[in-house]
N, C-alpha and C positions, 0 to 999 in steps of 0.2 A: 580222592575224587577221580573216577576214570575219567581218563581225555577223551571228546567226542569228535576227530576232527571234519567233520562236515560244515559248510559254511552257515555262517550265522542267516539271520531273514536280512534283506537289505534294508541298509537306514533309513530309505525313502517309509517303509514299513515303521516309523520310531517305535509305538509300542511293544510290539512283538522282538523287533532288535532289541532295545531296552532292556525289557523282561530276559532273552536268553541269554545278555551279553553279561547281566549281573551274576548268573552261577557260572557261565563258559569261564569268563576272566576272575572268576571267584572273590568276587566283591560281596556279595551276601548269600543269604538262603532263605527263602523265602516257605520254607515250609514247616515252620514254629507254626503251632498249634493252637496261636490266639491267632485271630484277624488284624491287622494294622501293626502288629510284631512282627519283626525281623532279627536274623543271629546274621554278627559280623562276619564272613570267614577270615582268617590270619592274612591274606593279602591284600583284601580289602581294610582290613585295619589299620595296616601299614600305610595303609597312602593316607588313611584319615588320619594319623599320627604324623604322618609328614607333613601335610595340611594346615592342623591344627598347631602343629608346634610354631609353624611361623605364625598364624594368627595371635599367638600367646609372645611370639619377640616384638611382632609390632604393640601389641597393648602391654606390653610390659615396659615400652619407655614412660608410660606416665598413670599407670591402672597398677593397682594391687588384684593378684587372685588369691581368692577366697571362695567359700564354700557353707551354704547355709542349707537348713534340712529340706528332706523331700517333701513334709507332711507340713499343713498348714493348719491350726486350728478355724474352726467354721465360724466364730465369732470375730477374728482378724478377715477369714476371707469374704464375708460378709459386710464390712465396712464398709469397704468404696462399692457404693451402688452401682454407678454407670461402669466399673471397673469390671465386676460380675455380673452383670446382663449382657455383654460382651462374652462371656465366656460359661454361663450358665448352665447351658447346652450340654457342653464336653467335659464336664468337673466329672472324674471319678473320685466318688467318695468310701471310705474306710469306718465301718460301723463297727465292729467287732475286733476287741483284740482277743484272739482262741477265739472261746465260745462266750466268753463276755461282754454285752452290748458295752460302748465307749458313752461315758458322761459329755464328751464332747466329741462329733463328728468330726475327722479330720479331712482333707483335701489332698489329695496327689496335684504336685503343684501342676498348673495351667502353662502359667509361667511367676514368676516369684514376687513381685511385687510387695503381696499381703506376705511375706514370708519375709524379705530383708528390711521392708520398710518400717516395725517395729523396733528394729535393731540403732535400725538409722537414729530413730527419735529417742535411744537411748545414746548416742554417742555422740549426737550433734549436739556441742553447748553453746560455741564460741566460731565467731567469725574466722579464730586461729582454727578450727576444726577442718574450713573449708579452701579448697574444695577438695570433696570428698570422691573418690575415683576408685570403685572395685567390680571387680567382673568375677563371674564364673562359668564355666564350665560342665551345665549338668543333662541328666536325662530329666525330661516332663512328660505329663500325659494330659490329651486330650482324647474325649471321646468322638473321634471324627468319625461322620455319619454317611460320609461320599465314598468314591470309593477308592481306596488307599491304595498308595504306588510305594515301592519301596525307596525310601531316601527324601519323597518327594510329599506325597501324604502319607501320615502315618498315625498310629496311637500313642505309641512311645519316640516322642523325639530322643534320639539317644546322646546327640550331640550339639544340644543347644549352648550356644556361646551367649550368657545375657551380661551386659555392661548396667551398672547405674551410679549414678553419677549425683551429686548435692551440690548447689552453687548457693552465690548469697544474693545476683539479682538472675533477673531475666534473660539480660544483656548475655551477662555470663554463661547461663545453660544456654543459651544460642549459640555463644560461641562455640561448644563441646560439642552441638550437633554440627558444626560445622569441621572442627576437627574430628571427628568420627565417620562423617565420610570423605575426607579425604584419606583416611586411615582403609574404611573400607574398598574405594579404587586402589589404594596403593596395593591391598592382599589381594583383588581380583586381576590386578599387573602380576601379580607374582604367579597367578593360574594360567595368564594369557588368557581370559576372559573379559570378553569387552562387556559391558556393562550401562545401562540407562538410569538416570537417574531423578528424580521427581519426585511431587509433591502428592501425596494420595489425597482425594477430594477428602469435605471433611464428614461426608455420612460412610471413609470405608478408612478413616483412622483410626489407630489403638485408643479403646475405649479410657477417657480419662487424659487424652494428651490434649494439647491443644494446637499441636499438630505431627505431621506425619510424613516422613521424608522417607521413601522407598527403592531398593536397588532391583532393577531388574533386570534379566539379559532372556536372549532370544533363545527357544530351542530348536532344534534341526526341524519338526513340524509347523514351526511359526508360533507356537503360543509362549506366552509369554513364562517366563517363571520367577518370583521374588526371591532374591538370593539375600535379602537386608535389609532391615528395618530402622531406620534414627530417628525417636520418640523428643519432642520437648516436651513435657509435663507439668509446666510451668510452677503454680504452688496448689495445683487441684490435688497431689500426693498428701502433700505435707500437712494440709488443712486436716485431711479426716487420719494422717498421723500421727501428727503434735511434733514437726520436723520441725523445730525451730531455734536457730542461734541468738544468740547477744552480739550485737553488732558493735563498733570502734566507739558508740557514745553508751552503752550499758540499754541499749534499747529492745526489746526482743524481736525476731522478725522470722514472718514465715519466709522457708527458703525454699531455693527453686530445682528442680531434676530435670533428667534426662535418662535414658534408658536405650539401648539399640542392644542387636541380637542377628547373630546367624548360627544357622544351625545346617548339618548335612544333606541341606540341597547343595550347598555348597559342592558338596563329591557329585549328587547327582548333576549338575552345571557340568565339572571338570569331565566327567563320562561323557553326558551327551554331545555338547558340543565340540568336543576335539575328537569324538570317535568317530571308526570309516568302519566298511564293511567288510572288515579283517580284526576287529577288535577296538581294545583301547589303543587312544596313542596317550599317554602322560608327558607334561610335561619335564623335562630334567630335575627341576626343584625339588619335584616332591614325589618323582618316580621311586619306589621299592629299590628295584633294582634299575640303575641308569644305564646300566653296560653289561652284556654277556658276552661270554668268550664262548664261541662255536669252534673246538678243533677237526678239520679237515683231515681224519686220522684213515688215510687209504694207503694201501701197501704198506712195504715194510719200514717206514720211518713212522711208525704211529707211539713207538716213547719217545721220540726224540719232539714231533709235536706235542705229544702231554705234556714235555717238561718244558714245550714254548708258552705252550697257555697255562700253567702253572705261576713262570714268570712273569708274564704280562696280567695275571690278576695280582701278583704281590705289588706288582708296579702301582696299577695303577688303584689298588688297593691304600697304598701309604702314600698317592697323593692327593684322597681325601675323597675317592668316587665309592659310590654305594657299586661295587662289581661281583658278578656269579658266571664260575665256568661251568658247562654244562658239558659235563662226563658221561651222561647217559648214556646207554649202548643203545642206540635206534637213530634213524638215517638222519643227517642236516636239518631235511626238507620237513622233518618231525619236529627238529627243535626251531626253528625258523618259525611254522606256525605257531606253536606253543608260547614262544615271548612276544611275539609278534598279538596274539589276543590279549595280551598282558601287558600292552604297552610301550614293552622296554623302549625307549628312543633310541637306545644303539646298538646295534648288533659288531661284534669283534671278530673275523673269522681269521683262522693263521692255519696254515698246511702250507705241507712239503716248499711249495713252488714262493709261498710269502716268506717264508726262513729263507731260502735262498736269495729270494729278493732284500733282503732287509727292511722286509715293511709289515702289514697287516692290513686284509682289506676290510673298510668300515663299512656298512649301511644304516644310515638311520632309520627310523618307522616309517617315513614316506617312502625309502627304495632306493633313497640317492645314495648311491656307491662311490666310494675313492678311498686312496691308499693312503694310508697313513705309516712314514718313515719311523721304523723302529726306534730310531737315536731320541726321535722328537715325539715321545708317545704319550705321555702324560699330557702335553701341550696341544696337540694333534686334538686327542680325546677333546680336550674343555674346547677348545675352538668351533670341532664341531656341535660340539651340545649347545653353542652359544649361538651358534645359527639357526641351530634347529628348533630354538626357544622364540627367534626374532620370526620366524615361517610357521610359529604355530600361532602366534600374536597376530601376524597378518592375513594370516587365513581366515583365523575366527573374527577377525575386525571387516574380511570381506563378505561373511557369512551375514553378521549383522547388519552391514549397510543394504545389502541385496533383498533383504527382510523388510525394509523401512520404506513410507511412499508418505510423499507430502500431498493431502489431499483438499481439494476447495469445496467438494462435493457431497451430500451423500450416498449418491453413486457410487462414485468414485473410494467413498470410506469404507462401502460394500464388498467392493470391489479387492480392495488394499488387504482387510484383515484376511480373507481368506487365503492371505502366502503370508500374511506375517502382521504387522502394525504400520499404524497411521498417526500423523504429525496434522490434525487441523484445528481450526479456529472451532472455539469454544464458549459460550456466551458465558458461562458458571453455575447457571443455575439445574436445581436438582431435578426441577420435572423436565425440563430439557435435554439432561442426560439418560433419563429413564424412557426416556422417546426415540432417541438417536440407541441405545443400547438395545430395546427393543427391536427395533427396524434392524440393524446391521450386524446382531446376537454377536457381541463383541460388548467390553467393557470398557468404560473410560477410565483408566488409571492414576492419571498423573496429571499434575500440568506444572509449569514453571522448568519446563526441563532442560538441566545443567549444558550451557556451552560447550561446545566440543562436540555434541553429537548432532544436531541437525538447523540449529541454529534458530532465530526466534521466528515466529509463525502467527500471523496475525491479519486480521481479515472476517467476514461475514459467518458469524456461528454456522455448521451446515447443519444444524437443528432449529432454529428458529431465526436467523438471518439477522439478529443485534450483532454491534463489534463482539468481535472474542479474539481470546489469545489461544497459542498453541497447546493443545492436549494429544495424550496420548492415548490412544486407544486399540485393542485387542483382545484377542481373547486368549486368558489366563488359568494357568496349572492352580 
């Protein structure tokens, strides 16, 4: 891929930024030759392997991964009614294997539901079965009709993470949604992604739950984007099933699920909101490359700098940093822009005048420059990438307050969504939301939303002027 280095659109522009910053910093390609497909490039995969590998250490303290087919027979995906009228729409189906029509239609899964939940009601016998905890890992297809962003809408999810989960009462799959999102704040801590979190009304929850807990964060335009989904599913699964144990007295009982799911908005999040109008910045965690070595090779000491930044990537190589020196023949101010759209958090530079000093000057992605003491380099490096994680945490945690208006009005709700969302009083009901949604072309999202972010909200619906609690509202990717 030839480097183009002219500067990107500015992010005030998101979409246009967006769109060039995914092939500049070589995060995808968008010019596959179906509609709503996308090809990874090698660097872009790499961060979604970075990504994703932690997503898999925190569900691996209490989740098994596993992996069940893509194709779902039309008689299983038929079952659950409300489950497929919910997804109707966008089921591509599979008639033909070659040139031979198929005795049974199969389904590219949606998401897998009709696909592991058979399985389930083959393995659940016994109370000792439960509970039951496995997630996977896969690509789905939906025939989405709007119009596709890459990462963000798409045909081919390539990177859905679905969890589901079997308990023996209610109680219990409650409890799992509730440790599933604190599982998923804890992985968007680990992006410095700040994150809201709420109840999705019940005419915009997954078909078949019985309710709908949703993660959402702000993007640099103000609309919203759902980065996470946690499903209780009470026993509406199991009934049309046959998920059912033998409980502690030999009694048979239907049992209870839960299901949650993220999938590579995830990367679209980590992209939009930490990037400026020079590229990506990535976080340390799950940066490619954390650190480049840029040598200052002018005049005649340029072996003797090679063989500085030679030792300074072995260094800091065996003490456990993801590091790339950059030997290229073409000027600093070439390679400076080139990881700089790519992210890196730290740039390493060492010439002539830093060997003599006995140091190395660092810059992270925002610019901040200081010397890091050769003796203390390994330590130096983690120090500052530990800073530079806490200043990407609190930038993005200023971005989203800045977004956020507590509103008593609808005025004032009008007003609000237009730079981001709004926190007001909500009566509940549905033709009152379809009123206020109309009027302020903005959606109502959420309500019940999690402590920590704006606190509780309560007062004269600005829809119809009965008590109401706090909802959220905006408008959504």
């Amino acid at each position: 891929m030839e480097d183009d280095q002219g500067a990107l659109p500015p992010r005030e522009d998101f979409s246009a930024w967006y769109n060039e910053l995914l092939w500049r910093a070589e995060i995808m390609d968008v010019r596959y030759p179906v509609k709503g497909l996308y090809v990874w490039f090698p660097f872009g995969f790499a961060i979604r392997k970075n990504v994703y590998d932690h997503l898999r250490l925190l569900l691996d303290r209490e989740h098994q991964e596993t992996l069940f087919p893509l194709l779902i027979p039309e008689h299983e995906f038929m079952k659950e009614a409300e489950h497929i009228k919910g997804f109707e729409e966008e089921v591509y189906w599979v008639t033909h294997g070659g040139l031979t029509p198929l005795d049974v239609k199969l389904a590219l899964r949606p998401t897998s539901e009709c696909a592991i939940y058979p399985m389930y009601a083959l393995w659940v016998r016994s109370h000792a079965d439960l509970p039951l905890k496995l997630y996977q890992i896969v690509n789905t297809f939906r025939y989405e009709t709007k119009h596709t962003r890459p990462l963000i809408r798409l045909r081919e999810i390539t990177s859905f993470k679905e969890a589901h989960t079997v308990h023996a009462t209610w109680d219990d799959a409650e409890s799992q949604v509730e440790c599933a999102i604190a599982l998923y704040q804890e992985f968007y801590s680990h992006l410095c992604i700040p994150v809201i979190v709420s109840k999705r009304p019940d005419w915009d929850k997954f078909p078949g739950a019985d309710y709908t807990i949703a993660v959402d964060t702000i993007m640099p335009d103000g609309k919203t984007l759902q980065i996470g989904t946690v499903h209780h599913l009470g026993d509406h699964f199991s009934k049309t099933f046959e998920i059912k144990y033998e409980d502690i007295n030999g009694v048979q009982q239907l049992a209870y699920q839960t299901c949650y799911g993220i999938s590579e908005r995830s990367i679209a999040a980590l992209i939009s909101i930490h990037g400026d109008d020079r590229g990506l910045v990535l976080p340390p965690a799950v940066a490619p490359v954390q650190v480049v070595i840029v040598p200052i090779t002018i005049g005649k000491r340029k072996d003797e700098v090679t063989a500085a930044a030679c030792a300074i990537e072995s260094e800091l190589a065996a003490a456990g940093f993801r590091v790339k020196t950059d030997q290229r023949d073409i000027r600093p101010g070439a390679k400076y822009w080139y990881w700089e759209m790519r992210g890196v958090p730290l740039r390493v530079e060492i010439g002539p005048r830093d060997i003599d000093s006995g140091q190395v000057t660092s810059v992270t992605r925002y610019g901040e420059k200081s010397a890091i003491s050769r003796d203390r380099l390994a330590e130096g490096v983690r120090d500052t990438l530990a800073a530079f994680t806490v200043s990407m945490s609190e930038k993005a945690g200023q971005h989203m307050q800045s977004h956020v208006r507590i509103a008593t009005t609808l005025d004032e709700v009008m007003d609000g969504v237009q730079a981001g969302v709004v926190v007001a009083p909500w009566c509940g009901e549905k033709d009152c939301a379809d009123s206020i949604e109309e009027k302020v072309n903005a959606s109502i999202l959420g309500t019940g939303i999690r402590p920590g972010f704006t606190g509780e909200v309560q007062g004269k619906c600005v829809g119809c002027g009965k008590e109401g609690k706090g909802a959220l509202i905006g408008r959504a990717y």
